[in-house]
N, C-alpha and C positions, 0 to 999 in steps of 0.2 A: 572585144566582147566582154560585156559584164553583168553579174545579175546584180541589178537597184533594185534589192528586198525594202528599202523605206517608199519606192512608185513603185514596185509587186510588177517589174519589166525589165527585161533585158534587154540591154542595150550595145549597140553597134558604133564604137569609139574611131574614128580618125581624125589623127593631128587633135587630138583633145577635143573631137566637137561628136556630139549627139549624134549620129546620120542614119540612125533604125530605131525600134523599138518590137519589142515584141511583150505587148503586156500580158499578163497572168494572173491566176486566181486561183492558191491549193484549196483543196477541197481534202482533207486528210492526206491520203496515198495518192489521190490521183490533181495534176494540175490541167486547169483549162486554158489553153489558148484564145481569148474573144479575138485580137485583134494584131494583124504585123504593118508597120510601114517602113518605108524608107522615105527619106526626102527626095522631094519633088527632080531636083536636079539631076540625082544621082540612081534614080530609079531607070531599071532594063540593064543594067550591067551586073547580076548576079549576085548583088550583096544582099539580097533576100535571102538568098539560101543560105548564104554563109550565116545570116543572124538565124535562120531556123533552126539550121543545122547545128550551129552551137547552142541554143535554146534546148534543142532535142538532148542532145551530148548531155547537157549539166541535169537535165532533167533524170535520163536515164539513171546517172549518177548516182542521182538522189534516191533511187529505191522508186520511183514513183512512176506510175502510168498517165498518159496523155488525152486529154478530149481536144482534138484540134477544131474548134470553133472558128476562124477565121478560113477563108477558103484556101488562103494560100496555104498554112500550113496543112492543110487535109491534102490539097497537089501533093505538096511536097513528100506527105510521108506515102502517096498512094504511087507515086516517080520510085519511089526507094524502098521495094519491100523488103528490106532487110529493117526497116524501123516498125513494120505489124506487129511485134512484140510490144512497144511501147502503147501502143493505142491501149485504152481503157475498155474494159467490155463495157458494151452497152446496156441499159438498164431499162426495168421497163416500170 
């Protein structure tokens, strides 16, 4: 797992090759999640979550709150309520 700050995505590494992505957009303090994939091949074996879940990790990290735009990550933090801290208030 890596964050590529020059594609503003976090990426899901094995054997040296791409197989996720999780792009982003900071907005100040808070970053949005538009979109998560895996490849085609490799997708239903759980490395969604592993690329969320690190995505979520480095984020918290960073001081900053979440808008999970993409549906998977909105599952995933709503599967996990110990990450409701990270989500961003909503604004109006």
């Amino acid at each position: 797992m890596r964050n590529n700050t020059q594609a503003a995505r976090y990426e899901l590494v094995l054997d040296d090759r791409v197989i996720g992505v999780a792009d982003y957009h900071v907005r100040g303090d808070v970053v949005v999640l538009p979109h998560t994939e895996i490849v085609r091949p490799l997708q239903g074996n759980g490395l969604g979550a592993i690329l969320v879940q690190g995505a979520l990790d480095d984020i918290r990290a960073s001081g900053r709150k979440v808008v999970p735009q993409c549906w998977y990550v909105a599952q995933h933090m709503r599967e996990h309520p110990e990450l409701a801290d990270l989500r961003a208030p909503a604004t109006s």
